[in-house]
C-alpha positions in Angstrom: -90.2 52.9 33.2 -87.1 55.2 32.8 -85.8 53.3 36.2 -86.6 50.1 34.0 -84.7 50.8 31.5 -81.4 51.8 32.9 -81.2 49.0 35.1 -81.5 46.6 32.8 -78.8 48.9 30.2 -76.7 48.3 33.3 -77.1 44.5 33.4 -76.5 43.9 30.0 -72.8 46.0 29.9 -71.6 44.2 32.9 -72.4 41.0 31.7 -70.6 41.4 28.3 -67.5 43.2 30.6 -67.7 39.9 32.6 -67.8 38.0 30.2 -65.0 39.0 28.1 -63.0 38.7 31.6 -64.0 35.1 31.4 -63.0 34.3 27.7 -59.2 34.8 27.6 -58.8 32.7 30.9 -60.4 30.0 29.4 -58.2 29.9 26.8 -55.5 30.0 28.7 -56.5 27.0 30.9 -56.7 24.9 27.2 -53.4 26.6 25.8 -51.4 25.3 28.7 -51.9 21.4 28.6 -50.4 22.0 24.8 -47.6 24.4 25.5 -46.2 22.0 28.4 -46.5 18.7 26.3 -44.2 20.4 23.8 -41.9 21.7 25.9 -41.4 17.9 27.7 -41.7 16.8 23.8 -38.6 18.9 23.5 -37.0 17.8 26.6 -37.1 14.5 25.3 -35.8 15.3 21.5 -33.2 17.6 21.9 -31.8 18.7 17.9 -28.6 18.0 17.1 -25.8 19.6 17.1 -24.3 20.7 14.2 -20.8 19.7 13.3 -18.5 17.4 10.6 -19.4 13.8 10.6 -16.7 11.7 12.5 -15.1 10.4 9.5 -14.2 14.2 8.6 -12.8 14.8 11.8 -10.5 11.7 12.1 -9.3 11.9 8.7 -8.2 15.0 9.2 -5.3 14.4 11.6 -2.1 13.3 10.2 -0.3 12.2 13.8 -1.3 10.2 16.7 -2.5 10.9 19.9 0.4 11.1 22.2 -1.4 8.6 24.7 -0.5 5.6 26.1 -1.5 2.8 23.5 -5.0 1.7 23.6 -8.1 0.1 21.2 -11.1 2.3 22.5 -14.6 0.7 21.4 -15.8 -1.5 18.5 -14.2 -2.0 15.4 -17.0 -0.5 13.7 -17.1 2.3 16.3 -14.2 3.7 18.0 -10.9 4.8 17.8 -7.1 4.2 18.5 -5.0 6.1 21.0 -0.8 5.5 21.0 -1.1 4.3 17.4 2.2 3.1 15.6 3.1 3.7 12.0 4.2 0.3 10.1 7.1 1.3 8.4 6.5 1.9 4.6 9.6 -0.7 3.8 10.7 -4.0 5.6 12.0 -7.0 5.2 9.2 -9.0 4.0 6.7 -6.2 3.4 6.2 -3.0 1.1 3.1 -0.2 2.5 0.7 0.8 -0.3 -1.4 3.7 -0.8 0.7 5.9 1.4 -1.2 9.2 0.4 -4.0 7.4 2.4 -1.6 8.1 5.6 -3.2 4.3 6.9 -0.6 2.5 8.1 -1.2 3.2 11.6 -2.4 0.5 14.2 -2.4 -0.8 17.7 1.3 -2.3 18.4 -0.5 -6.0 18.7 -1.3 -5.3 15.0 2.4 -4.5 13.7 4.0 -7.4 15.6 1.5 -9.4 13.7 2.0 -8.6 10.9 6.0 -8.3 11.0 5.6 -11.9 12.0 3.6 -12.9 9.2 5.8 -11.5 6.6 9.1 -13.5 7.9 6.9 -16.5 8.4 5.2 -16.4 5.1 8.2 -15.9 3.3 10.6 -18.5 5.1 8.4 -21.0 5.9 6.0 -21.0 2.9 7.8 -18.7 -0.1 5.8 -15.8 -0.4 7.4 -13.4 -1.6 7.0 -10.5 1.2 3.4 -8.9 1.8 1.4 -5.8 0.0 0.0 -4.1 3.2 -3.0 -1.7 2.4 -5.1 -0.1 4.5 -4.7 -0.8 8.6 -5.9 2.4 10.6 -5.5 6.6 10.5 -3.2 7.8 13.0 -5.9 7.9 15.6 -7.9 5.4 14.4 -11.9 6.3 14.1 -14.2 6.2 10.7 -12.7 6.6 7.7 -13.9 9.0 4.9 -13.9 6.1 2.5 -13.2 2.2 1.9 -14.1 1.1 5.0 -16.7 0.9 8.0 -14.2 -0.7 10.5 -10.7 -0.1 10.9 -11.3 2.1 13.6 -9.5 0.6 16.7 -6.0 0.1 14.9 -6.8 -4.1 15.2 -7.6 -4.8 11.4 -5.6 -4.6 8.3 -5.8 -5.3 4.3 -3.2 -7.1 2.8 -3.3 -8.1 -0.9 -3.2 -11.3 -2.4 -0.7 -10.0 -4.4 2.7 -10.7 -4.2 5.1 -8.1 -3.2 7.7 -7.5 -6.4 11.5 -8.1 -6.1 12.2 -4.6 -6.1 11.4 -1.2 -3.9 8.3 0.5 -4.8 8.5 4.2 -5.7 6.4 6.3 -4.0 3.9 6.7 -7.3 4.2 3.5 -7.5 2.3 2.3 -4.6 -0.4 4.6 -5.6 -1.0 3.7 -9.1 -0.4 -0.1 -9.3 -3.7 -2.2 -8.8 -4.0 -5.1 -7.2 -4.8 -8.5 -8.9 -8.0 -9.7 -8.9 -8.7 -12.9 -8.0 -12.2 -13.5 -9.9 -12.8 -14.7 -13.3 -16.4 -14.0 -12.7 -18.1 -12.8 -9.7 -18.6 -16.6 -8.2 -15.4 -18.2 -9.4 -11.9 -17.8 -8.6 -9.6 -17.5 -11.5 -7.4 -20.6 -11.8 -5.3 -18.8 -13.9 -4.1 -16.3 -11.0 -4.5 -18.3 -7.9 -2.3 -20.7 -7.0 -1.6 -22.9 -3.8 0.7 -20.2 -2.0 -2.2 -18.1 -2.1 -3.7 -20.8 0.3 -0.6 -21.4 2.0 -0.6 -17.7 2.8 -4.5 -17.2 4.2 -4.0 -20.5 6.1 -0.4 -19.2 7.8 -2.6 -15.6 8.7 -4.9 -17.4 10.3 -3.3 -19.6 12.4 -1.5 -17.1 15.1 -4.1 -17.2 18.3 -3.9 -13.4 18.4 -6.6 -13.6 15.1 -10.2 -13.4 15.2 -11.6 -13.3 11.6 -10.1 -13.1 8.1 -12.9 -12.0 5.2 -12.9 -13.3 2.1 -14.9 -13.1 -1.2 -16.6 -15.9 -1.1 -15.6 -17.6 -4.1 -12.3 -17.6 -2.1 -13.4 -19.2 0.4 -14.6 -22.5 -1.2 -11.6 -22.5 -3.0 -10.2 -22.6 0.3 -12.4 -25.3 1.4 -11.0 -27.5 -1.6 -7.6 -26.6 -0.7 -7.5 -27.3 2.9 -6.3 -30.3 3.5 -6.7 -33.0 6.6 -6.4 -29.6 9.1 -9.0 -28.0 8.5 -9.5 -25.8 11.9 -8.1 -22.8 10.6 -10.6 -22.4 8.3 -13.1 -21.4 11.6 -11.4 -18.0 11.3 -11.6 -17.2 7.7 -15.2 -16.1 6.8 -17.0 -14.8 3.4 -17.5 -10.9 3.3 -18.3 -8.6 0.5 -15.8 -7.3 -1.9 -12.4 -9.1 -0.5 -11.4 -10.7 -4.1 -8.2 -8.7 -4.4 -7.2 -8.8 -0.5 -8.2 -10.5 2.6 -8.8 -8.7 5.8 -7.3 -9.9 9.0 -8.9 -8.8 12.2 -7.1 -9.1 15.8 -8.6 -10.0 18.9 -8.0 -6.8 22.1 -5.1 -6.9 23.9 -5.6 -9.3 27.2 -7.0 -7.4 29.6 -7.9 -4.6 27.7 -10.8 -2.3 29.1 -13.1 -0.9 26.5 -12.2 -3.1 23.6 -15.0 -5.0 22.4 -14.3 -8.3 20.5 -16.5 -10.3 18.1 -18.2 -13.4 19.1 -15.3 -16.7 18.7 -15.7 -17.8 15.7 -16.3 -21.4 16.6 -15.6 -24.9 15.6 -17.6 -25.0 12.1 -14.9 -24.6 9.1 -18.0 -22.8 7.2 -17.8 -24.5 4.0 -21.3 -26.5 4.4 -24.3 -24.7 4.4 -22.8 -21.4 5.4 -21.1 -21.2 2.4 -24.4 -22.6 0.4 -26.6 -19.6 1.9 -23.5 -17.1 0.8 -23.5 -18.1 -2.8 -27.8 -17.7 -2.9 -26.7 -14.2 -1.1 -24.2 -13.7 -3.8 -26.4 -14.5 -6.8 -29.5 -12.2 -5.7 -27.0 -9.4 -5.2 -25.2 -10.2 -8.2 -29.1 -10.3 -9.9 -29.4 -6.8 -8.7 -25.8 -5.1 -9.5 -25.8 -6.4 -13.1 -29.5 -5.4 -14.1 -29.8 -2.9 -16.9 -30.0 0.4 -14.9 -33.4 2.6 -15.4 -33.4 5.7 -17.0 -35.2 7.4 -13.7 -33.0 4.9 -11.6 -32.2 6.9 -7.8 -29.2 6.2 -5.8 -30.6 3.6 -2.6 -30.7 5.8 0.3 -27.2 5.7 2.4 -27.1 5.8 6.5 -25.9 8.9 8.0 -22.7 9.0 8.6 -21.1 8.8 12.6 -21.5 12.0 14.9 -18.3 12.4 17.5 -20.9 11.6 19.9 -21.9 8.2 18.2 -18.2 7.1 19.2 -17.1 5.8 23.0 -16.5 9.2 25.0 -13.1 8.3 25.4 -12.9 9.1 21.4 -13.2 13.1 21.4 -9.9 13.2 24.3 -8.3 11.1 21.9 -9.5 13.5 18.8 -8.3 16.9 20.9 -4.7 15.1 22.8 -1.9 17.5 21.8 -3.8 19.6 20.4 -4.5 17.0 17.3 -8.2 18.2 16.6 -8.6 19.4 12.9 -9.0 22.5 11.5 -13.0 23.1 10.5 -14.4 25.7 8.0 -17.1 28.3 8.6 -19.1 26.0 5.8 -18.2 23.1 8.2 -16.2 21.2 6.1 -12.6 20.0 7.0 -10.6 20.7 4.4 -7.5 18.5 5.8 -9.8 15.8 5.5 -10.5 15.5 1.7 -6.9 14.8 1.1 -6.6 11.2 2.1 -10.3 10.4 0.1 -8.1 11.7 -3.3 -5.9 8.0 -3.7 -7.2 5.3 -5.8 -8.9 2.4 -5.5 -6.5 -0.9 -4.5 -8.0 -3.1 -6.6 -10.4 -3.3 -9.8 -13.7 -3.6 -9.8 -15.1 -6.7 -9.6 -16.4 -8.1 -12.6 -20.0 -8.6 -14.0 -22.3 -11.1 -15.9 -22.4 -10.3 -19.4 -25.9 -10.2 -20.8 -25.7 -13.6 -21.7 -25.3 -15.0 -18.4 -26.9 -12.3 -16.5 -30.6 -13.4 -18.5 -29.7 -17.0 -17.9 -29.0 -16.1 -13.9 -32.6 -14.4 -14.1 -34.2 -17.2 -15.6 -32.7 -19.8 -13.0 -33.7 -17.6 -10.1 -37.0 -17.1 -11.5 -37.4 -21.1 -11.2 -40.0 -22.1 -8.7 -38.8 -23.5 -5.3 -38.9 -27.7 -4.8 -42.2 -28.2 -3.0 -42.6 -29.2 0.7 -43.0 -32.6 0.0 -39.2 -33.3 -1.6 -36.5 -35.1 0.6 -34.4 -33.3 2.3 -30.7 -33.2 2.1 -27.7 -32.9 4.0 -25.9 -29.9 5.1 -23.4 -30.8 2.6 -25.2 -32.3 0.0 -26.9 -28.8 0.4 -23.7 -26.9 -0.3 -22.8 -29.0 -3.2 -25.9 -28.2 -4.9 -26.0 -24.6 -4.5 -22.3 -23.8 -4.7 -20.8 -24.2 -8.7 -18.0 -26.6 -9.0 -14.7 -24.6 -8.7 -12.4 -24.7 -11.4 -9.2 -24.3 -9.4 -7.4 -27.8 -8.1 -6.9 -28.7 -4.6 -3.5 -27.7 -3.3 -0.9 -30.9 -2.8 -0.5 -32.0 0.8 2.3 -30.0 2.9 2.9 -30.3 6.7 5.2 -27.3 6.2 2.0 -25.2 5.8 1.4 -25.7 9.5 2.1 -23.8 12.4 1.0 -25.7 15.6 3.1 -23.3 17.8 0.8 -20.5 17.6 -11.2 -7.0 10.1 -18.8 -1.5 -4.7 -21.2 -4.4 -2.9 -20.7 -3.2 0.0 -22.4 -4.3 4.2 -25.4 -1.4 3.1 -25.9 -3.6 -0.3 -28.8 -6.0 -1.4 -27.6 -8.6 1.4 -26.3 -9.0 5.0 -24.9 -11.8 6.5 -24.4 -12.0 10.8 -23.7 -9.1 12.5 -20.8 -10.6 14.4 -19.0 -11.5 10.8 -19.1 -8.0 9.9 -15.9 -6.5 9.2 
């Protein structure tokens, strides 16, 4: 019995010994599956990396890259090496903002626009241009104002006229520019006059241009004003917040590598039912900005901003050339940066319904839509019933406007229009 006993003491210690052998690899064998999905889950996701956002970076250097001169990317995603500084004074033209440091573009830009001023003012009596913002020395995002402007082919210039004297330095940072509005769907007929046509119309008629934004509002009034030519008008497009200056966006250089250009803007003039689905943009947003703000109201959420790697590759050799790249703070700031986000605002803001017309706006929105069963209507007929007649006259009839010889509620905002229209 003692025999008995032991053996069976014996059985029972080796098979708890065996079996806690048996327990941690078992474990192991349902640990690893895990443990090798997250590392491949890793593989795929890398973080990262820390750094300034892109804007920070570019608007921190005050010279250009000593390159040869070249548009690199998108205009809402590259950069500019070889950029040229438009001279602050000129002829026919007076640089604004210069605290903003700017003026700097691809050398297809400045011809441009050092054609447009002579040809503005001797062929159509404008009185010389208000350039505002082109492009930072080497181009990229800017820290404010802007999501394009980054390849050195687009440029601001105000509607209005440059004064009959030069502009002191504090000057050209505190005077505003004019707005065009005298509410946010109707130009002012007051302030605009036919030379501000003349002088879109003349911009857009060198091959070299792509698009030209307008506010909207603008842009019928344009419509009205054209005239029997009426091709021009393909170029110039509607575009959030251009009431006190119109944008003018170039086409790459020929034969440029890495220089992306926006779709051709076609043979529609865009005053039929283009412009009707702008204005219906225009109202909803305008519905939104002028409502009475909550109490407990939160800020809409905002993109994040563009990584040196969200730029071509080409971009950070452009960023380091000559030793360019900026000074960065152990907090990761730039502090060369925040100097050219310090300069005012060009313009005003533009204005808002009063109460008045802001409930009687709800109310017509509110309105139930025309059943299925209604006619339908022309393109134009269309346009004519969305869009509110303008107050401004049409221009008189000038064949010296032609030129046969030869880019607040911002794009993140309530509405978008075509992505190829953005500026």
């Amino acid at each position: 019995m003692q025999r008995l006993a032991l053996c069976l003491a014996l059985l029972l210690i080796c098979g708890a010994v065996s079996a806690e052998q048996i327990k941690p690899a078992v474990k192991a064998a349902i640990k690893t599956p895990t443990t090798s999905g997250a590392a491949k889950k890793v593989a795929k996701k890398p973080a990262a990396p820390k750094g300034p956002p892109a804007k920070m970076l570019f608007g921190a250097v005050s010279a250009p890259a000593p390159l040869a001169a070249r548009a690199i990317g998108s205009y809402a995603r590259g950069c500019l090496a070889g950029g040229v500084s438009l001279p602050i004074n000129g002829p026919d033209w007076q640089v604004m903002r210069l605290s903003r440091n700017r003026n700097w573009g691809h050398p297809r830009l400045l011809d441009y626009l050092e054609r447009l001023a002579s040809d503005a003012r001797a062929l159509d009596g404008w009185p010389g241009l208000l350039v505002g913002d082109m492009a930072q020395p080497r181009g990229g995002p800017m820290i404010n104002g802007h999501t394009s402007h980054q390849i050195g082919l687009d440029a601001d210039i105000w509607l209005t006229p440059m004064p009959d004297h030069t502009l002191t330095p504090q000057e050209r940072e505190d005077i505003s520019a004019v707005s065009m509005l005298k509410d946010p769907f109707t130009v002012d007929p007051n302030i605009w006059t036919p030379l501000h046509t003349k002088l879109i119309k003349r911009a857009a008629s060198y091959p070299q241009v792509a698009r030209i934004f307008v506010h909207p509002a603008i842009k019928k009034v344009l419509c009205e004003q054209a005239g029997k030519n009426r091709a021009w008008l393909s170029k110039v497009r509607p575009w959030w917040n251009h009431y006190y200056h119109f944008h003018v966006r170039l086409t790459c250089p020929p034969g440029a590598e890495g220089c992306g250009n926006q779709k051709p803007a076609g043979s529609d003039d865009g005053c039929g039912k283009e412009l009707a689905e702008w204005y219906k943009m225009l109202r909803k947003a305008e519905l939104w900005r002028s409502a009475p703000l909550a109490p407990d109201a939160k800020p809409a959420p905002k993109k994040p901003p563009l990584g040196l790697r969200d730029l071509p590759a080409e971009c950070t050799a452009v960023l380091k050339s000559g030793g360019g790249e900026p000074v960065v703070a152990a907090d990761g700031t730039v502090p060369a940066a925040l100097k050219a986000a310090a300069g005012k605002d060009a313009g005003p803001p533009i204005p808002k319904l009063d109460p008045v017309a802001y409930e009687a706006l709800k109310a017509e929105l509110a309105k139930p839509k025309s059943k299925s069963g209604a006619k339908p209507t022309s393109a134009a007929a269309s346009a004519s019933a969305t869009v509110p007649a303008s107050t401004v006259g049409p221009a008189s009839e000038d064949p010296s406007v032609d030129n046969p010889s030869d880019d607040p509620i911002s794009a993140g905002g309530p509405a978008v229009p075509l992505p190829d229209r953005k500026p």
